[in-house]
N, C-alpha and C positions, 0 to 999 in steps of 0.2 A: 947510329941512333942517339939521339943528343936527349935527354933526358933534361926536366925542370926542375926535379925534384934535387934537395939540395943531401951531400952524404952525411952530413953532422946529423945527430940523433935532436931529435926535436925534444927541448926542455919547456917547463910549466917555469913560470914567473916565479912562484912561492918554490923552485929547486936551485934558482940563481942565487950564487952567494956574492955578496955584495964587500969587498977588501976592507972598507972605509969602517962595515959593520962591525961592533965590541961583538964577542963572540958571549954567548949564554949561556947561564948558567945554569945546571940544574935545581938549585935552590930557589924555591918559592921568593920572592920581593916581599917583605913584611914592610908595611905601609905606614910610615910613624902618624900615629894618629893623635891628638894633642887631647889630653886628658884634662878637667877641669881640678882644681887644688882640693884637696881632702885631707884635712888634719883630724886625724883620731891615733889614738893607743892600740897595739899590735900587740898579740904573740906568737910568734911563727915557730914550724917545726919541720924540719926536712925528712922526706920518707927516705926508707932506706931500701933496701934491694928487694924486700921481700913487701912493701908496701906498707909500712909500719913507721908511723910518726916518732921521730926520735928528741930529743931533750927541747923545751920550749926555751926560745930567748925573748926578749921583749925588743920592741921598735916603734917607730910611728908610722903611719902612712902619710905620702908627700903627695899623689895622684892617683885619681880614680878615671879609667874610659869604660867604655861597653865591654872593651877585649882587654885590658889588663890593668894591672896595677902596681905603682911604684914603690916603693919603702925606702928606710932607710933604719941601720943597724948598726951595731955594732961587730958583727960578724958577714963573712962574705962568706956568698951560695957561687957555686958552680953551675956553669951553664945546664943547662938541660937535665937537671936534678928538679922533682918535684916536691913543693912544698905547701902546709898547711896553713893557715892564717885566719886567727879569731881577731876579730874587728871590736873593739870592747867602746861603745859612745852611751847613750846615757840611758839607752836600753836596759834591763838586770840579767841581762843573757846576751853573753857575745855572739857575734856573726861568724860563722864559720866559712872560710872563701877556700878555693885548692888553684893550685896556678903551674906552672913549668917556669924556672928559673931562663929567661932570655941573656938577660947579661949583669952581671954586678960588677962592678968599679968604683973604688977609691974617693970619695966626696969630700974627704978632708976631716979634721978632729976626729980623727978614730973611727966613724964613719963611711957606711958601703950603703952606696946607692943602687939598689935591686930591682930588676921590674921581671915582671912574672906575667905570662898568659893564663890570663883565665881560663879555666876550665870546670865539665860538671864536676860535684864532687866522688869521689870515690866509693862506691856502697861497701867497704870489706870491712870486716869486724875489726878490724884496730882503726878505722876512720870512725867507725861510728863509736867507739869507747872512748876516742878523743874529744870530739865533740860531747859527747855526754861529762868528760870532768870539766869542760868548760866551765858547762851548768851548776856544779859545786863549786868552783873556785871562788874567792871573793876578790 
């Protein structure tokens, strides 16, 4: 009895692996998205484990997008550390922004160049007592 059917187990298109293909990663593809130039005065401050904004430093801002924002400092952040960021322009009250350190590296004269993922801000009582001595600061 001569049979047509074939013995190899029938494979789906999307189960074929292809030798030639880079293999994948499980890390999302974060998409550099080209931010327009924004120069204002910063003061940033890194939370610390417990979500508590630790000593301010000053900096500027170099770039503004939808999803993140550039700096630059005199101090370098660590990846995936979260930080605060009062935006001070000619407003009498600075902007309070919160973001996730993406990457910081070396810019040169003393300078670290930071970019941060925006995100909402944080409602815990040491975020919101931050932003409130913005409001007193001069």
């Amino acid at each position: 009895m001569g049979s047509s059917l074939s013995s190899k187990p029938f494979r789906r298109r999307s189960d074929r692996t292809d030798p030639d293909a880079s293999p994948r990663s499980s890390e999302p593809v974060r998409a550099q998205k080209p931010g327009i130039p924004f120069k204002a005065e910063i003061d940033m401050a890194e939370l610390d484990e417990r979500g508590r904004p630790g000593p301010m430093w000053a900096g500027r801002a170099c770039e503004l997008s939808r999803s993140q924002i550039v700096v630059t400092s005199r101090r370098m952040c660590y990846e995936g550390r979260e930080a605060m960021i009062a935006v001070h322009l000619v407003d009498d009250r600075p902007v309070a922004l919160f973001g996730k350190v993406l990457r910081s590296e070396y810019d040169g004269d003393g300078l670290y160049k930071t970019t941060l993922a925006l995100a909402p801000l944080p409602e815990t009582d040491a975020v919101v007592a931050w932003i409130g001595k913005l409001a007193t600061r001069t």
